[in-house]
C-alpha positions in Angstrom: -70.1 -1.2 55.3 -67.0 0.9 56.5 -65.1 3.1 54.1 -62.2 0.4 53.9 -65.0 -2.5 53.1 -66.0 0.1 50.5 -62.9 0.3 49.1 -61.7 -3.8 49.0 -65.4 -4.2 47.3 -64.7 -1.4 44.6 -61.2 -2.6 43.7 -62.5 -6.4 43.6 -64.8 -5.2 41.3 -62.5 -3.6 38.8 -60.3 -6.8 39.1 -63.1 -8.5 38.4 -64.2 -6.6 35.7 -60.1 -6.7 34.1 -60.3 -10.2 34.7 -64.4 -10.3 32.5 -62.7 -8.9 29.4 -59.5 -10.5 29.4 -61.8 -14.1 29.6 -64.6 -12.7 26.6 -61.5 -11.7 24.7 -60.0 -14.9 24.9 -63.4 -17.3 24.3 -64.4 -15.0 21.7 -61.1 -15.5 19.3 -61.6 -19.0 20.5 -65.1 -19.8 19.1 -64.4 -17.3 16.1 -61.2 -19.9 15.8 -63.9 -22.7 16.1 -66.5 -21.1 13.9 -63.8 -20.3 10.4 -62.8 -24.1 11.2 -65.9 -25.8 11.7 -69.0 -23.1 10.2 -70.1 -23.6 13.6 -71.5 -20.6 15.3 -72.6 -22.2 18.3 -69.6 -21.1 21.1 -70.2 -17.8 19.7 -74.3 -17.7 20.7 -73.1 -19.6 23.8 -70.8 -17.1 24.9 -73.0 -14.2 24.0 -75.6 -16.0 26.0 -72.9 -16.0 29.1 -72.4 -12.6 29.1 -75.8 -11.0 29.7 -78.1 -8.5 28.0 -76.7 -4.8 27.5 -73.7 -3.0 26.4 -70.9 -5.5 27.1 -73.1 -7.8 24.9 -73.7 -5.1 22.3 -69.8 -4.2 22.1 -68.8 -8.0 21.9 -71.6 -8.9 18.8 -70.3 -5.7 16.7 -66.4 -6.6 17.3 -67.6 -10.7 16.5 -69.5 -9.3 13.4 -66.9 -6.8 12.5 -63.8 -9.3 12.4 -65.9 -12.5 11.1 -68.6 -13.2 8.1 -71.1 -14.3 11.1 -75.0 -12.7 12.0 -77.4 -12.7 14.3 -80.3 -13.7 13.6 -84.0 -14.5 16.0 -83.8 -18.5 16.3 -86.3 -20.7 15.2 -88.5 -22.3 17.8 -86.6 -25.0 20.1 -83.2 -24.2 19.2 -81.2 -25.6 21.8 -78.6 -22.6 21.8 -79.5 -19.2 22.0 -79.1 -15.7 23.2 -81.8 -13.5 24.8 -82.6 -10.4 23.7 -85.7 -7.8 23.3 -88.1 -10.6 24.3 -86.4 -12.5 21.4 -84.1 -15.7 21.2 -81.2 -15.0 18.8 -78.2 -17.1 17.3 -75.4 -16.6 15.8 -75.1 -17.9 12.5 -72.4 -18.0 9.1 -73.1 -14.7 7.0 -73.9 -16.4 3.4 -73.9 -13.0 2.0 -70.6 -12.1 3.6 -69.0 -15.6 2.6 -70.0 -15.7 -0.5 -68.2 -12.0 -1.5 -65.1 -13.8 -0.1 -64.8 -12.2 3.2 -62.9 -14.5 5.5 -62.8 -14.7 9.5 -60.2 -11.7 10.3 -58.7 -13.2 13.9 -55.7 -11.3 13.9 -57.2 -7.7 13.7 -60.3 -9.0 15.9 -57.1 -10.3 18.8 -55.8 -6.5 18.2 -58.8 -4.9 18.9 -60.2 -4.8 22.6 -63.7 -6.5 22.3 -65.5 -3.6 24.6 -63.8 -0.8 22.5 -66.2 -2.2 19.9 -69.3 0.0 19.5 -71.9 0.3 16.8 -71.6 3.8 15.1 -75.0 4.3 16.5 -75.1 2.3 19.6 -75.4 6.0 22.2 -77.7 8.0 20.8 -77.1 11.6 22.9 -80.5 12.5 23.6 -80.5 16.0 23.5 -83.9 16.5 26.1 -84.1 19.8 26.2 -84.3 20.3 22.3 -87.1 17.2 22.5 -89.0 18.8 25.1 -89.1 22.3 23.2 -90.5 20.7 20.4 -93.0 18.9 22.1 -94.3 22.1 23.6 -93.6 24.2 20.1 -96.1 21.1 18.6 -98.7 21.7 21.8 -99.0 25.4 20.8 -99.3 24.7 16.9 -102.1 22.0 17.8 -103.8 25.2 19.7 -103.6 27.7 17.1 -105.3 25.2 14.8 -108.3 25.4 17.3 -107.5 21.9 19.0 -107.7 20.8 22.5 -104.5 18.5 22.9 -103.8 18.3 26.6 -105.7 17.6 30.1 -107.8 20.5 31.1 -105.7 22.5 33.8 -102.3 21.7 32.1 -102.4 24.5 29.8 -101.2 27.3 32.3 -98.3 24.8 33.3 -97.1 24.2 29.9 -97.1 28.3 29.3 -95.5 28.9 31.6 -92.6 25.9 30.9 -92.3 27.3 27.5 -91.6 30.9 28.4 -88.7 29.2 30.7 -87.6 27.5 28.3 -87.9 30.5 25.8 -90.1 28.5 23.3 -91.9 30.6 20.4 -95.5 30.1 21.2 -97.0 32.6 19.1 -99.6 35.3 20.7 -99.8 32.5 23.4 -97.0 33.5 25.6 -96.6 34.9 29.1 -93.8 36.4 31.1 -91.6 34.4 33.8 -89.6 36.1 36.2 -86.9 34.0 37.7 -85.1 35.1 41.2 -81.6 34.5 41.5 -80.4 34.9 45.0 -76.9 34.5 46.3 -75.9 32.0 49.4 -73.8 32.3 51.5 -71.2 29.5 52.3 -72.5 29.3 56.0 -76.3 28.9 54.7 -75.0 25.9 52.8 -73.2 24.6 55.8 -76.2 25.2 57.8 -78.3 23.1 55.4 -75.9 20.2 55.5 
């Protein structure tokens, strides 16, 4: 594929993509519509089933479930309509508990509100790995002070090593890393490309 190919793929994609949200948007006020008419849920588990597992899904359930007194909930054995997720078959159902404290389908605010703006509070975790990975090696060195084995032989000299680059408390159990810095020159790094 050329660069121009390239180029016509990448701006049918975004098109596309313009063209995905606009059509979730609009089937998703419709089946809410549907659902605060009928106390049908089942355009909403169809549409969730049309979009796929992953984010886009995630966004569209918490901007259906934050506009509308709807769940989801795992589906009972051979129910004809579902949505797959986690190894699980889910619906979308009426929330009774929602209902019956008088909250009503909102589809105003829900058409205000861009359906893949709509993310859990929680939904991306930042994982920070280097804070995850000292631990790990700060809980490795504990283990060993208590007089316990916790790793495959050999590893021990690696994971000293790791933590003194990484400037992780080990106790008496540390040992000194010396790091090189050297400078390059801009034809070394033409040369290398």
């Amino acid at each position: 594929m050329n660069t121009t190919q390239l180029s016509k793929a990448i701006s049918a994609l975004k098109r596309s993509t313009a063209r995905q949200r606009t059509v979730v948007q609009a089937l998703g006020l419709a089946a809410a519509e549907h659902a605060s008419q009928e106390g049908d849920c089942v355009f909403l588990t169809r549409l969730l089933d049309a979009m796929g597992a992953g984010m886009t899904r995630r966004a569209a359930i918490v901007w259906m479930t934050k506009h509308c007194p709807i769940t989801t909930k795992t589906a009972k054995p051979g129910t004809r309509d579902t949505f797959q997720a986690d190894g699980k078959a889910y619906v979308v159902t009426q929330d009774k508990t929602r209902r019956e404290a008088g909250e009503t389908y909102n589809l105003v605010a829900m058409a205000a509100e861009d359906w893949f703006s709509a993310t859990p509070e929680n939904a991306v975790k930042t994982l920070d790995t280097l804070k995850t990975i000292k631990a790990a090696i700060a809980r490795h060195f504990a283990t060993v002070a208590k007089g316990e084995r916790p790793v495959v032989a050999g590893q021990e000299d690696e994971l000293r090593v790791l933590a003194a680059m990484l400037n992780v408390d080990i106790g008496g159990n540390s040992v000194e890393v010396n790091v090189v810095e050297t400078e390059v020159e801009d034809e070394d790094l033409a040369d290398a490309a």
